[in-house]
GUKE-453030 format. One record per residue (C-alpha): residue number from 1; residue in one letter; z, y, x. Coordinates in nm, 3 decimals, decimal comma. Layout:
BEGIN
+-----+------+---------+---------+---------+
|  nr | rest |      zz |      yy |      xx |
+-----+------+---------+---------+---------+
| NUM |    a |       Z |       Y |       X |
...
+-----+------+---------+---------+---------+
//
This chain:
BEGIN
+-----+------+---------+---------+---------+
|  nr | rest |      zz |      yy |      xx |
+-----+------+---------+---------+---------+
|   1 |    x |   0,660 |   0,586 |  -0,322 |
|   2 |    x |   0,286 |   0,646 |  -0,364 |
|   3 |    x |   0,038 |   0,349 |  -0,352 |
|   4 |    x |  -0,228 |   0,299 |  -0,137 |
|   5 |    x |  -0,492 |   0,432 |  -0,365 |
|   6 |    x |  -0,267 |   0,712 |  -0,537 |
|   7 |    x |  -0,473 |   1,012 |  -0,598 |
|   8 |    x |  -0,761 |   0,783 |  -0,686 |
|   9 |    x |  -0,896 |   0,822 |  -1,037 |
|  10 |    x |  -1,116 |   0,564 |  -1,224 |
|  11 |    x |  -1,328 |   0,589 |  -1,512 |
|  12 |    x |  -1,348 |   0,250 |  -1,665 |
|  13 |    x |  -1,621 |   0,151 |  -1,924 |
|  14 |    x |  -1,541 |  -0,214 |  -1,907 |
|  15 |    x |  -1,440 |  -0,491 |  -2,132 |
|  16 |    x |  -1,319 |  -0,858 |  -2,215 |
|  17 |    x |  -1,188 |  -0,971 |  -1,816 |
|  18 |    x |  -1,372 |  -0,926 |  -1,497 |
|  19 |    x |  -1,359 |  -0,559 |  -1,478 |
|  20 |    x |  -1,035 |  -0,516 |  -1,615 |
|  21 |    x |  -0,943 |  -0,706 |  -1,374 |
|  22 |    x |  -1,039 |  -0,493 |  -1,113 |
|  23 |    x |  -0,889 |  -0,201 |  -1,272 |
|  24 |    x |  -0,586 |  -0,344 |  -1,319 |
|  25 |    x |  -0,551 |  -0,438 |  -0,945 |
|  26 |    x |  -0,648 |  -0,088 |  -0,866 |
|  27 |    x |  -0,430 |   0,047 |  -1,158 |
|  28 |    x |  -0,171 |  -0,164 |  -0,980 |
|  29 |    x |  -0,216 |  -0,019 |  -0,627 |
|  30 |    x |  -0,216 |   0,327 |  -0,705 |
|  31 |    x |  -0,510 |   0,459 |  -0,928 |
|  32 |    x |  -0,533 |   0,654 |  -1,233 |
|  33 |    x |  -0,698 |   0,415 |  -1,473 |
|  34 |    x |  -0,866 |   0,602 |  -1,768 |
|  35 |    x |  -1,026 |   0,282 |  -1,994 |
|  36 |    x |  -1,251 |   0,383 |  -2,250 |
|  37 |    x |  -1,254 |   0,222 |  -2,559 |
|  38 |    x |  -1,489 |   0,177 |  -2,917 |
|  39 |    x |  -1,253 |   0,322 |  -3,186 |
|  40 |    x |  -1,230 |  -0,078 |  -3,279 |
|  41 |    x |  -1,096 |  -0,134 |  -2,900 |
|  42 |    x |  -1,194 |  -0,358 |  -2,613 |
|  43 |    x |  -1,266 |  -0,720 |  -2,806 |
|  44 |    x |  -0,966 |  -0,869 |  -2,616 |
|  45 |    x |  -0,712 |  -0,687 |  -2,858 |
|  46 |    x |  -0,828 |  -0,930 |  -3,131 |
|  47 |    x |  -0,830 |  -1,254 |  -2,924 |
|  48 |    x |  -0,512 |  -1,416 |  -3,033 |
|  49 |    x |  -0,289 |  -1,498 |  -3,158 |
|  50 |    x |  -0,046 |  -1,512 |  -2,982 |
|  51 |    x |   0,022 |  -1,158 |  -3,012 |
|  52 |    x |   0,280 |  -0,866 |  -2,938 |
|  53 |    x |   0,466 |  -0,840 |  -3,275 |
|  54 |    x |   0,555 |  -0,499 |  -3,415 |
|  55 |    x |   0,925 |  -0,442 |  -3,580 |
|  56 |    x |   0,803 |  -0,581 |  -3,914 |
|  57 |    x |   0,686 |  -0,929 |  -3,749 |
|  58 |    x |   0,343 |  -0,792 |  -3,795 |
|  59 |    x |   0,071 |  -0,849 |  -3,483 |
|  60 |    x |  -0,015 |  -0,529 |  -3,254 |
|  61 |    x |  -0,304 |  -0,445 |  -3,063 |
|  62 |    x |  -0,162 |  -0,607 |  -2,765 |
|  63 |    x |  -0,264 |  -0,941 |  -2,749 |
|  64 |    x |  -0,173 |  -1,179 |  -2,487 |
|  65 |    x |  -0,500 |  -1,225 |  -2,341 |
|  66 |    x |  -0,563 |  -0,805 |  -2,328 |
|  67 |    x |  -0,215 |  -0,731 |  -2,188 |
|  68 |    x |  -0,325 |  -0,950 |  -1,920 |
|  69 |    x |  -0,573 |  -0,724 |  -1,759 |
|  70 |    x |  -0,466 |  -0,439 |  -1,879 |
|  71 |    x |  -0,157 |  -0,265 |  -1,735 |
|  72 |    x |  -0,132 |   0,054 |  -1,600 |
|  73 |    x |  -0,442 |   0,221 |  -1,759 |
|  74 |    x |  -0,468 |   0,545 |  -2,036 |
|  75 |    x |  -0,673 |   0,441 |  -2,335 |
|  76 |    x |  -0,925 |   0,648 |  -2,481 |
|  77 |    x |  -1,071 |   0,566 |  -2,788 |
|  78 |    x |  -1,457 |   0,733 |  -2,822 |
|  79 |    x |  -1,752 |   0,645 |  -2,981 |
|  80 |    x |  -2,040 |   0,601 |  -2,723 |
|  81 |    x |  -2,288 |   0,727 |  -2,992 |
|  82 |    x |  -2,138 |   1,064 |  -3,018 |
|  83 |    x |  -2,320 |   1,296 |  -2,825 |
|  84 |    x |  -1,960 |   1,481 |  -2,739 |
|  85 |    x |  -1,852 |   1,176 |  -2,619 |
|  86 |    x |  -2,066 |   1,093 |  -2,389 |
|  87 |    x |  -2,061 |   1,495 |  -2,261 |
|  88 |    x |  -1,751 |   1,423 |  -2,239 |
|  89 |    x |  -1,778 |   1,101 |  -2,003 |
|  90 |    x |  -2,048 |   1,289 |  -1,766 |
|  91 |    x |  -1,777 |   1,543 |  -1,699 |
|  92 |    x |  -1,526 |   1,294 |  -1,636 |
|  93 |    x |  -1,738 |   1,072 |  -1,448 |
|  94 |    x |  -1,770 |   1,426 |  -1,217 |
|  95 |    x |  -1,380 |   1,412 |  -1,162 |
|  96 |    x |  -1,329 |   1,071 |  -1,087 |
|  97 |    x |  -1,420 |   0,850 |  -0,783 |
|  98 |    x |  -1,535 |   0,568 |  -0,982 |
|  99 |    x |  -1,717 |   0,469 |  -1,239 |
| 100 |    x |  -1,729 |   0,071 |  -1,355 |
| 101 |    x |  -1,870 |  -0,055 |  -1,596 |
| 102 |    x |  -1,980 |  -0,395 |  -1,798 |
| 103 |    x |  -2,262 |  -0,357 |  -2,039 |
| 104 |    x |  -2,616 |  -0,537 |  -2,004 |
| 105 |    x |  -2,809 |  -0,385 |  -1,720 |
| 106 |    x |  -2,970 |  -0,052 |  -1,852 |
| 107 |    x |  -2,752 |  -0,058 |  -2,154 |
| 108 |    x |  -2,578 |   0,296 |  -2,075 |
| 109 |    x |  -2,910 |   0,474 |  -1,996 |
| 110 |    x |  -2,935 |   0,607 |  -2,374 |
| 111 |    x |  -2,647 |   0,745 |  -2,356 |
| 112 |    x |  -2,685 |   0,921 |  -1,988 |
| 113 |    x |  -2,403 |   0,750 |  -1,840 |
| 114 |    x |  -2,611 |   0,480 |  -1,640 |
| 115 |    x |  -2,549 |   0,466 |  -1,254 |
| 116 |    x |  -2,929 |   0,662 |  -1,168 |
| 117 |    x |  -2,802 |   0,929 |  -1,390 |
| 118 |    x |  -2,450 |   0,989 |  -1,261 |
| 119 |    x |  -2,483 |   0,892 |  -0,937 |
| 120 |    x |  -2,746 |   1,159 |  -0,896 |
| 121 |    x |  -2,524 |   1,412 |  -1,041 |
| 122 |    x |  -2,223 |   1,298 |  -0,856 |
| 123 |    x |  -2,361 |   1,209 |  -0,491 |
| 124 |    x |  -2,014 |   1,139 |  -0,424 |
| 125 |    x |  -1,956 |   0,885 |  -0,654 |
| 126 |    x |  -1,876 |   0,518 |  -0,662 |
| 127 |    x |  -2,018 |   0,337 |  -0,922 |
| 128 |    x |  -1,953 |  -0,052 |  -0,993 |
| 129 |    x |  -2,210 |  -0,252 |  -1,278 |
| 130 |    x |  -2,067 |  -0,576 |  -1,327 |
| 131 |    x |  -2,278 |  -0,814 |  -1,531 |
| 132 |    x |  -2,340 |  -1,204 |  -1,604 |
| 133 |    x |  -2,689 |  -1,218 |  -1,400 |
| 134 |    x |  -2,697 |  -0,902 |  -1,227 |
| 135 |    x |  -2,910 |  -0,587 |  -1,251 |
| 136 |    x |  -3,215 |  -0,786 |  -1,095 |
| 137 |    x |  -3,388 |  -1,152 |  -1,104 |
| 138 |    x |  -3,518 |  -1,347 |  -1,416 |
| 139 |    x |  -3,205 |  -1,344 |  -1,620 |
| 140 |    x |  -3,086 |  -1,010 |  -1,569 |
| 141 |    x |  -3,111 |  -0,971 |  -1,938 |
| 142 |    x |  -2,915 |  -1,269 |  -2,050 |
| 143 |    x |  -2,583 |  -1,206 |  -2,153 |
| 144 |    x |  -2,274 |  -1,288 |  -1,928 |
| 145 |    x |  -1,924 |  -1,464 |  -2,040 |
| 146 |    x |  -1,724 |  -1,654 |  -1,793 |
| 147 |    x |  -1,821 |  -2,006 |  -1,974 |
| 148 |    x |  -2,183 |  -1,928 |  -1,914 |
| 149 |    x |  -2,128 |  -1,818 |  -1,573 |
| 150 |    x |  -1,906 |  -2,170 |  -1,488 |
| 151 |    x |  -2,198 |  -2,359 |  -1,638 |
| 152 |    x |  -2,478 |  -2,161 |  -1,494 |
| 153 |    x |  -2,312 |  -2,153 |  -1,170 |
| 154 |    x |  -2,231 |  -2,506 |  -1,064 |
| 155 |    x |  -1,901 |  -2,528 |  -1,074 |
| 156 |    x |  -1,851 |  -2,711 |  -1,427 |
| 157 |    x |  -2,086 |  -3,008 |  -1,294 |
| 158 |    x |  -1,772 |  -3,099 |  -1,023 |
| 159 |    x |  -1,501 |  -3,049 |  -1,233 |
| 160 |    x |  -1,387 |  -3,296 |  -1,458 |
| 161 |    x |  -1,374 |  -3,686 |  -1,402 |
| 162 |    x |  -1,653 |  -3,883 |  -1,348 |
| 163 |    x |  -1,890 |  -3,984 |  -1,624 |
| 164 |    x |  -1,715 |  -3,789 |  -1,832 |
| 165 |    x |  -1,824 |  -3,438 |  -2,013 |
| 166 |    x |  -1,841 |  -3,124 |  -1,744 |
| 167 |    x |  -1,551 |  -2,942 |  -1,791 |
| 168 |    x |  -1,446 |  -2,534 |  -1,707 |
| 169 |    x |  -1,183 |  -2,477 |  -1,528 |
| 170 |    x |  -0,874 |  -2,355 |  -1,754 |
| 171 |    x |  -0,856 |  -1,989 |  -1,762 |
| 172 |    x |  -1,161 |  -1,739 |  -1,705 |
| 173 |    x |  -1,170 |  -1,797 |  -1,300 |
| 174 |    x |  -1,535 |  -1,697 |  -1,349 |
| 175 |    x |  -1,421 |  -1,320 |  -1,439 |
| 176 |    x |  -1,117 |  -1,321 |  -1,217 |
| 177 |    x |  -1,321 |  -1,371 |  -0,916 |
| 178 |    x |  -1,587 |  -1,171 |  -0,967 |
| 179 |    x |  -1,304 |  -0,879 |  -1,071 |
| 180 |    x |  -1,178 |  -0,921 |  -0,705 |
| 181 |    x |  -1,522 |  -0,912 |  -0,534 |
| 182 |    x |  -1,575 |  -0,604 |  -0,734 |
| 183 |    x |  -1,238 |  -0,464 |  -0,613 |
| 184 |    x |  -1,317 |  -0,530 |  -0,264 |
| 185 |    x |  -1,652 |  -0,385 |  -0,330 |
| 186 |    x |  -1,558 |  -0,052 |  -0,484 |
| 187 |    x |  -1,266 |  -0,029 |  -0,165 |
| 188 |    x |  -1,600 |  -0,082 |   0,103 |
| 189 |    x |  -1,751 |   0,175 |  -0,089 |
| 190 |    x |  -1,482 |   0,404 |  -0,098 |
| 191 |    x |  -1,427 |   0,399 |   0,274 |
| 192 |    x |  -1,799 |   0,447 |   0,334 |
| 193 |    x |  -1,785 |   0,715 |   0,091 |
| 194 |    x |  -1,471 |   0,909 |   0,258 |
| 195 |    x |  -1,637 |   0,851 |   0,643 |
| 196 |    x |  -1,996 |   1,000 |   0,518 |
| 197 |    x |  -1,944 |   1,147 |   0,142 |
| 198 |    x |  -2,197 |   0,983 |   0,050 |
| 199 |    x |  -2,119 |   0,702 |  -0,307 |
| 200 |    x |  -2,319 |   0,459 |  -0,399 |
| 201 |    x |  -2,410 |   0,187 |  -0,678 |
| 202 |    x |  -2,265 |  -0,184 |  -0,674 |
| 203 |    x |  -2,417 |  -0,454 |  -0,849 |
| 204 |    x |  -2,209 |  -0,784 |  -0,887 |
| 205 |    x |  -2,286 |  -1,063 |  -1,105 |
| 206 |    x |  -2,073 |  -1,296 |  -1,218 |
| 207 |    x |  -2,279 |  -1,612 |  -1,101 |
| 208 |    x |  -2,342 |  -1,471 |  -0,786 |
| 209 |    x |  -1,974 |  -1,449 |  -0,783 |
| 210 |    x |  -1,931 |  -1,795 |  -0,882 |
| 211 |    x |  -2,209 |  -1,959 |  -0,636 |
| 212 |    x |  -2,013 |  -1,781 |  -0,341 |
| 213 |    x |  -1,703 |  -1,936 |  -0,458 |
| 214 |    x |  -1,870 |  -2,269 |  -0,445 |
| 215 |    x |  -1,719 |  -2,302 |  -0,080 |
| 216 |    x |  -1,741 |  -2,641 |   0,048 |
| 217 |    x |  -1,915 |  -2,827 |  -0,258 |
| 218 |    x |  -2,149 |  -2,559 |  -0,208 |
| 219 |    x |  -2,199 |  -2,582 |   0,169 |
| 220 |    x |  -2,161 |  -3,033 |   0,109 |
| 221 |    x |  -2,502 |  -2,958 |  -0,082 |
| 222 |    x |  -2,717 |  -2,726 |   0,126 |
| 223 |    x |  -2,607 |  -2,923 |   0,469 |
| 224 |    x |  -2,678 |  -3,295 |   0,331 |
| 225 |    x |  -2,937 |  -3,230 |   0,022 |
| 226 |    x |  -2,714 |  -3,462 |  -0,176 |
| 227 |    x |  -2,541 |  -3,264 |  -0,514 |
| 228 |    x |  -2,213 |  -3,341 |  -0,562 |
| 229 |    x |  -2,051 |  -3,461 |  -0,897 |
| 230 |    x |  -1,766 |  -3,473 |  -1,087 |
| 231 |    x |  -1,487 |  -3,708 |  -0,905 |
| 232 |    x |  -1,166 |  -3,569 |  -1,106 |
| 233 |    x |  -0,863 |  -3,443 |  -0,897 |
| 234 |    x |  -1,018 |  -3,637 |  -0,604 |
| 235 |    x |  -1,148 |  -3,463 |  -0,284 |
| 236 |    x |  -1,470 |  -3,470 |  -0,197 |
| 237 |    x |  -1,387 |  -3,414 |   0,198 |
| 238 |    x |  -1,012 |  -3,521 |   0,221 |
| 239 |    x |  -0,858 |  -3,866 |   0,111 |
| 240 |    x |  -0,573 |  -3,883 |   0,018 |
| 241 |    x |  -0,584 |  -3,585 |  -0,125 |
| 242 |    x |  -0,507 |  -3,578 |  -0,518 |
| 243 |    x |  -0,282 |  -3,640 |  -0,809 |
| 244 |    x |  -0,113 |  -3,983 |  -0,863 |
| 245 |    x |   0,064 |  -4,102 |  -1,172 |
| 246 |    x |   0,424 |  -4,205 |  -1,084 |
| 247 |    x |   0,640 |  -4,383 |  -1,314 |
| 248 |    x |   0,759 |  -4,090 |  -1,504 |
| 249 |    x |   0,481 |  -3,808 |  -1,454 |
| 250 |    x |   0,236 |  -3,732 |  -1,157 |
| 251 |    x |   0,230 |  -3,616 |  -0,818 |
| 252 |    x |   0,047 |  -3,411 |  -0,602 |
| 253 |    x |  -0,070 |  -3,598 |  -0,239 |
| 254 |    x |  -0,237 |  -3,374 |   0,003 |
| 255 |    x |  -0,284 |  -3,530 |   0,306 |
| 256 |    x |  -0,459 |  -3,316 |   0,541 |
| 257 |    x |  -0,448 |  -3,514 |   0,888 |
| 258 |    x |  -0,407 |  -3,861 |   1,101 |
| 259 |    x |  -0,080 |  -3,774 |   1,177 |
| 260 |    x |   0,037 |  -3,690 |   0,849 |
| 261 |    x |  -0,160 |  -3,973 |   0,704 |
| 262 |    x |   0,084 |  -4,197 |   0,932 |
| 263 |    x |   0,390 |  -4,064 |   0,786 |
| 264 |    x |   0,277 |  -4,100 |   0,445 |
| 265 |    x |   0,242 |  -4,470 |   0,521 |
| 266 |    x |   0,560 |  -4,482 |   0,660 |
| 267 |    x |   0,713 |  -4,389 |   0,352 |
| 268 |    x |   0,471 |  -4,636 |   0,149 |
| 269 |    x |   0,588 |  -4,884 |   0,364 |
| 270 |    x |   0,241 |  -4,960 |   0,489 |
| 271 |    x |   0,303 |  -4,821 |   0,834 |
| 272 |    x |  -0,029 |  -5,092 |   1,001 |
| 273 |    x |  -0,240 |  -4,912 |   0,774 |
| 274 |    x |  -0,209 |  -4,574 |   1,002 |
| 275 |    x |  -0,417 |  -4,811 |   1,272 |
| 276 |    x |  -0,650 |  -5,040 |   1,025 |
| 277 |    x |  -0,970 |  -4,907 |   1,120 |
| 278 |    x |  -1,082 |  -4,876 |   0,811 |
| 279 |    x |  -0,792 |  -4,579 |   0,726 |
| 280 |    x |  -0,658 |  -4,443 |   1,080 |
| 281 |    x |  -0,927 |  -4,161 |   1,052 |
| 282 |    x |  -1,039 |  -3,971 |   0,750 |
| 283 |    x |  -1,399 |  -4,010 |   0,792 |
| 284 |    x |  -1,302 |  -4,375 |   0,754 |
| 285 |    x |  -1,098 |  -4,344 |   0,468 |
| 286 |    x |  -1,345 |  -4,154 |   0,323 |
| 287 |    x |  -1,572 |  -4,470 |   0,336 |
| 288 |    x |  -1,312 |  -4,668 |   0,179 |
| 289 |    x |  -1,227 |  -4,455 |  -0,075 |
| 290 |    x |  -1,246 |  -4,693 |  -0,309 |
| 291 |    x |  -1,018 |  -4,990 |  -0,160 |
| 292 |    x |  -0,747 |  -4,738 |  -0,005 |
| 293 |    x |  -0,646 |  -4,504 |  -0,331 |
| 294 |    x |  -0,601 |  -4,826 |  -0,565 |
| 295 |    x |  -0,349 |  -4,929 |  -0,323 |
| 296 |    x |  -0,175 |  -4,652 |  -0,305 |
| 297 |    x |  -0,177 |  -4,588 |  -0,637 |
| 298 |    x |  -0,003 |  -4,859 |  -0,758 |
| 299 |    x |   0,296 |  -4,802 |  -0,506 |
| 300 |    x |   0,340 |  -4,443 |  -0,617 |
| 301 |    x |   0,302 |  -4,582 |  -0,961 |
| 302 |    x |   0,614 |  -4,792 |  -0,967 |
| 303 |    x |   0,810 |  -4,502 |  -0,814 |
| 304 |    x |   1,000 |  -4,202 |  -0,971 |
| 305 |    x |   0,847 |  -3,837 |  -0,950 |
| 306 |    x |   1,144 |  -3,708 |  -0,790 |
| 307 |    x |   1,171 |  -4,016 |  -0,538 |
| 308 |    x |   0,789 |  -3,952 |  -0,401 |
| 309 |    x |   0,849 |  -3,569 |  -0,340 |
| 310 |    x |   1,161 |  -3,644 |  -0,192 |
| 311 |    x |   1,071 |  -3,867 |   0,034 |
| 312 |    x |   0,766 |  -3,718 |   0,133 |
| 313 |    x |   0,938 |  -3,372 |   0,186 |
| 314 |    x |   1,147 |  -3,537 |   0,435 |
| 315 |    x |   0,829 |  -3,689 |   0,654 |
| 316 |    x |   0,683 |  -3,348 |   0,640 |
| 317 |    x |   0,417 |  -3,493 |   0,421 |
| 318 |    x |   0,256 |  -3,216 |   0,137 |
| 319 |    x |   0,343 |  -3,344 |  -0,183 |
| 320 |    x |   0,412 |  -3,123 |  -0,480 |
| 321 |    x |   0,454 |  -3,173 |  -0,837 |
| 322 |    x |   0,205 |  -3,073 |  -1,165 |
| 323 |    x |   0,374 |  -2,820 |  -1,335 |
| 324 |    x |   0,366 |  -2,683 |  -1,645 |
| 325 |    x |   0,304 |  -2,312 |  -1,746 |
| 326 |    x |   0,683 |  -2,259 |  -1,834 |
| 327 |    x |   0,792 |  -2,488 |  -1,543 |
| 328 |    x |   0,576 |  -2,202 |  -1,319 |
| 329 |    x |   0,644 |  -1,894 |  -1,451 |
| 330 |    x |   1,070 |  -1,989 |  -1,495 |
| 331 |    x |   1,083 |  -2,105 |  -1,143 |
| 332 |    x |   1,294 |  -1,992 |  -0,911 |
| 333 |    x |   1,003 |  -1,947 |  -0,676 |
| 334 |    x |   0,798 |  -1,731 |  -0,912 |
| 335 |    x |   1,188 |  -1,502 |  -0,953 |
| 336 |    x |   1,240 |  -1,509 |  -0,603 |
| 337 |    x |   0,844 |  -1,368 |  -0,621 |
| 338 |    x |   0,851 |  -1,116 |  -0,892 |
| 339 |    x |   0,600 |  -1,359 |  -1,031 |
| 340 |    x |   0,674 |  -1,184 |  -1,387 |
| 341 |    x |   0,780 |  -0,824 |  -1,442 |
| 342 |    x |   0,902 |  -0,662 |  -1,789 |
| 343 |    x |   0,751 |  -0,305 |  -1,945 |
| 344 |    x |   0,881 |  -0,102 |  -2,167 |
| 345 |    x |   0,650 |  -0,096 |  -2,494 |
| 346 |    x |   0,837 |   0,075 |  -2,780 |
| 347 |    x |   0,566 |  -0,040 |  -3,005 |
| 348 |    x |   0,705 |  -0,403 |  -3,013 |
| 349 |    x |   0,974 |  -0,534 |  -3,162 |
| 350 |    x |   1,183 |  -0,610 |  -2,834 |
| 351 |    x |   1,073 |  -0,244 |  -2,717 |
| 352 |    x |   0,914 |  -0,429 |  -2,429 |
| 353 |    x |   0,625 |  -0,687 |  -2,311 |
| 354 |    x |   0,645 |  -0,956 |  -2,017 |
| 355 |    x |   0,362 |  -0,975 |  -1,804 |
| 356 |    x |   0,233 |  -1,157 |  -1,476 |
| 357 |    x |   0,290 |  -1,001 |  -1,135 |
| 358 |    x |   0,087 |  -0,871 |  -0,855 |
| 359 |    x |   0,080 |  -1,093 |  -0,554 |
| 360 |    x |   0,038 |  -0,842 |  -0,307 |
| 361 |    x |   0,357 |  -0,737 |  -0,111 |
| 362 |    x |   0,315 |  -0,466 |   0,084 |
| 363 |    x |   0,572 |  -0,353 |   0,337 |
| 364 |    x |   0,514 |   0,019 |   0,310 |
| 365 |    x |   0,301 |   0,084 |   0,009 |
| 366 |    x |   0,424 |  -0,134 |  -0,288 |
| 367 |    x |   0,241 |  -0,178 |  -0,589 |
| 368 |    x |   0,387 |  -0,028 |  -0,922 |
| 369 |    x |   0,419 |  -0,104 |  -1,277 |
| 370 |    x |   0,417 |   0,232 |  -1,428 |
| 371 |    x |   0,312 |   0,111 |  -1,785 |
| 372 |    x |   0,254 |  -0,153 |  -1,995 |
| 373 |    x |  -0,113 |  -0,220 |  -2,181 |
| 374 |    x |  -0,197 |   0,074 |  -2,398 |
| 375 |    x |  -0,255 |   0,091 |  -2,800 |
| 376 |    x |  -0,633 |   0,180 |  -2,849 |
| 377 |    x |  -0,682 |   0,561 |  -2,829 |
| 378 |    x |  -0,299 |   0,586 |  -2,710 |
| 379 |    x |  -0,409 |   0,884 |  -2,484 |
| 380 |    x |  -0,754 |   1,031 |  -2,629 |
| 381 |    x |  -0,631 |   1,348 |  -2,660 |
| 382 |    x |  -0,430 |   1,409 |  -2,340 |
| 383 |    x |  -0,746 |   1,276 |  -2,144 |
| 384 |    x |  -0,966 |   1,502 |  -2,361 |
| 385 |    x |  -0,763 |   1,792 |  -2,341 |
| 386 |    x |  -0,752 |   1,798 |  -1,913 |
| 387 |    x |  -1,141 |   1,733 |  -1,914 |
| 388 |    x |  -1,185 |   2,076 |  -2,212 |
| 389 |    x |  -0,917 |   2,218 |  -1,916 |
| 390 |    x |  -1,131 |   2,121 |  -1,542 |
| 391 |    x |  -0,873 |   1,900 |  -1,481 |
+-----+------+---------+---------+---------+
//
């Protein structure tokens, strides 16, 4: 069954996460991805190990961290200096819909490949610049990797535990958000596009991208003036609402409510705190932050993992463990999900890779996994050959 954006086709001049990430997700739902690579490949490929092993035990192009972002695409390997090349790209750009890209704002003017250029050519087109600052303001010429863009962007000062070192959150949530914003983007767009014919050029950053996911810290600052700093797993709006050490592990306490504050005492035994003053509303245990957590923690601590979500569970209470990577991605949940899908890859050793799934489930329009990451320049000359034909 065809995909929501079947029929699409999407030139992709991106690199490293954020808009591979969007082409994957459009990959994913539909589009023909054509990636183009340097003849050395995207940098990903080399970011390992761990890497997909070839039949001799020898490491591939396919590295864990590309293959992540990277499914369902064509590779073309070309050399951005070549003046064929890029001839080559301007025609392309002509048969596709759109056009992202990742360098440093102005960097693909030399080549005639910038968005004033095509976009001129190809009224029609959409064209996507992703960058760390944007195409505008004082920084636009700094360069952009998701570290910089936590840092820059606020959300390393809150995460972490107090008094201790700012710290980034653990994967590249910088790029991944920003990747989805673009997606969402390039849709708008392409809706605009198909109601008037007329493309256009979108500019996303990926600090803008991580000040709008700022949220409620964000919105905590600009309504009471006051920053707000690093507090560990605790909430800064919500208590209880965090991770507790049990006797054999930790445990996730989100307690969203009065009412389910109440039942949570119940099953701490502390059923006259759910009317104490000081803790029957969560503005007020909010003030005494500080006495109520202590308290609870050491109950929780003398009790087993299994006992707290248990028992919780049964009061209706959210509780939930911490688990790890393996515990996640072997879960019955994440099965039950198609959480992780399988590709054939006949340049591995096992003939295939394992990847992460697509969340979206649609009822009538399913995403597809048509193929697994590509080997640099694994279809230069097919994609070369339709663009000599019109195709």
């Amino acid at each position: 069954m065809p995909g929501p954006l079947d029929g699409l086709v999407v030139l992709d001049l991106s690199r490293i996460l954020a808009g591979p990430t969007c082409t994957q997700l459009m990959g994913d739902l539909g589009a023909e991805v054509i990636k183009i690579e340097s003849p050395g490949g995207d940098d990903t490929r080399t970011w390992g190990p761990p890497f997909a092993l070839d039949g001799e035990g020898k490491p591939t192009d396919l590295s864990a961290y590309f293959m992540s972002s990277n499914r369902n695409k064509k590779s073309v390997a070309l050399d951005l200096t070549d003046p064929a090349a890029q001839k080559a790209l301007y025609d392309l750009a002509g048969r596709a819909d759109v056009v992202i890209e990742n360098f440093k704002p102005g960097g693909l003017r030399k080549y005639g490949l910038d968005h004033d250029t095509l976009c001129a050519a190809y009224p029609g087109l959409v064209y996507c610049s992703i960058s760390g600052f944007g195409q505008t303001g004082p920084n636009r010429d700094k360069p952009g990797y998701d570290l910089m863009a936590q840092g820059f962007g606020g959300i390393m000062s809150i995460t972490g535990e107090a008094g201790k070192e700012p710290m980034k959150v653990g994967v590249g949530v910088a790029d991944v958000v920003c990747g989805l914003y673009a997606t969402v983007g390039i849709l708008s767009a392409l809706r605009h596009r198909d109601a008037t014919g007329e493309g256009q050029h979108i500019d996303i950053a990926l600090v803008d991208a991580t000040m709008a996911w700022l949220v409620n810290q964000g919105l905590n600052y600009l309504t009471s003036g006051v920053a707000p700093t690093r507090a560990g797993n605790a909430h800064p709006n919500i208590v209880p609402y965090q991770v507790f050490e049990t006797r054999d592990g930790y445990v996730i306490v989100a307690v969203g409510n009065d009412s389910q504050f109440a039942r949570f005492c119940d099953y701490l035994g502390r059923g006259e705190w759910a009317s104490d003053p000081r803790f029957a509303t969560n503005g007020a245990r909010l003030t005494h932050r500080d006495t109520l957590v202590p308290d609870i923690a050491e109950i929780l601590g003398a009790r087993d993992t299994d006992h707290v979500i248990a028992g919780l569970e049964l009061r209706k209470v959210p509780v939930g463990p911490v688990n790890t990577i393996e515990q996640t991605l072997e879960s019955d949940q994440a099965k039950a999900r198609e959480m992780t899908v399988t590709l054939p890859a006949p340049q591995t050793a096992k003939g295939e890779v394992r990847l992460l799934g697509n969340p979206l489930k649609f009822s009538r329009t399913p995403v597809s996994y048509r193929s697994a990451p590509p080997g640099i320049g694994a279809d230069t000359d097919e994609v070369l050959e339709r663009i000599k034909r019109g195709l």
